[in-house]
N, C-alpha and C positions, 0 to 999 in steps of 0.2 A: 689370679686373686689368691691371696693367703685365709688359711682355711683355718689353723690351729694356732695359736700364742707361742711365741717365742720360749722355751722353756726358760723357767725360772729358777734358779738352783738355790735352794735352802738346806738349813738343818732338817732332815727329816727324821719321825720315830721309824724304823724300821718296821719293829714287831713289837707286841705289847699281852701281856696275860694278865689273870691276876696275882697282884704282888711284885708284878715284874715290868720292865720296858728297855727296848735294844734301841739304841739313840746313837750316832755320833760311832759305830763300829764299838759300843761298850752295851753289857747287860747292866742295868743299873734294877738296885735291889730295896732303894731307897728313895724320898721324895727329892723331885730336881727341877728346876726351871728351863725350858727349852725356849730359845728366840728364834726368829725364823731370820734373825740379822747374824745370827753363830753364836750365841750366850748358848754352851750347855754345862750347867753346874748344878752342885747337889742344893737342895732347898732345908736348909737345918730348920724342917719341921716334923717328927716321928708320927704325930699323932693331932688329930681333927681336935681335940680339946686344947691344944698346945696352941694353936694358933694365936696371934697378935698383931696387934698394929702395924706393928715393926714389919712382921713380912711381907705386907703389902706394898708396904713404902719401898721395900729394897725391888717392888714389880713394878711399880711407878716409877724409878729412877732410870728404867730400861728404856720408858717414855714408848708405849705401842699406841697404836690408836685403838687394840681390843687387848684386854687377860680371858681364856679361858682357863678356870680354878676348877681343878679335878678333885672330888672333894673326896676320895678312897673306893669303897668298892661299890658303896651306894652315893644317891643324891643328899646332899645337906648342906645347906646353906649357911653361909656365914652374917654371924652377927652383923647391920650395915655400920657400926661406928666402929669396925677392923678395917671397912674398904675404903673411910676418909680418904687415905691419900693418892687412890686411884681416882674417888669421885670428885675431889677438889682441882686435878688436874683435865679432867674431863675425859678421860680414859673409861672405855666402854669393859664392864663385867659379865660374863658368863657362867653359870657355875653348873654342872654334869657332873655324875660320876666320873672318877679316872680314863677308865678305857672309851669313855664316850669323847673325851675331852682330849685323847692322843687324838683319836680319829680326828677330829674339826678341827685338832691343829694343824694336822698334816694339809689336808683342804683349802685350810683358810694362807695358810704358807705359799703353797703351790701355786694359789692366785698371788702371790706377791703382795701380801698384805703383811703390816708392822703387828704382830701377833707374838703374843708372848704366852705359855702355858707353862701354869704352876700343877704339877701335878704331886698329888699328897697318899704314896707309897707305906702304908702302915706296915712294920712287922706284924708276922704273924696272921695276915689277910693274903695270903698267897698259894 
């Protein structure tokens, strides 16, 4: 009888601090989108008040069945008529602090689930 799951090979965050995260054999010093299907790209968003509609929709075109949205070094939540085009599609939101939000993606990856994490890397919070 098989005791453990077949391992599942994803994109994983390696290591993660503040202001920083190791993804994909790179330090990235910046905010980035990580898929657990192999999207690792930067997220042209600098800062939590910059946010817009637009980049949710470019996380909704990834099509997961969850976004965990890392919202910098504390918790903040995003206005919900920014997350339209995740809720219109029915794509499930999570929103944590960054380093909380590498964590659960690594997790929620490792199970084999269509997960996508937007993580929001401010200058200057590191």
């Amino acid at each position: 009888m098989k005791i453990q799951p077949d391992r599942i090979d994803t994109l994983a965050i390696q290591a993660h601090g503040p202001g920083w995260l190791h993804a994909g054999g790179q330090r990235y010093e910046h905010s980035v989108v990580i898929a657990a299907s192999g999207v690792l790209r930067a997220w042209d968003c600098a800062r939590f008040e910059a946010l817009t509609v637009e980049h949710f929709a470019q996380l909704a075109e990834l099509a997961p069945e969850v976004v965990l949205f890392g919202s910098g070094p504390r918790l903040r939540f995003v206005p919900p008529a920014l997350l339209r085009p995740l809720i219109e599609r029915g794509i499930g939101v999570e929103t944590m602090d960054t380093m909380a939000a590498a964590r659960t993606y690594n997790i929620l990856a490792g199970e084999g689930r269509r997960v996508v994490a937007a993580l929001l890397i401010e200058p200057g919070h590191g």
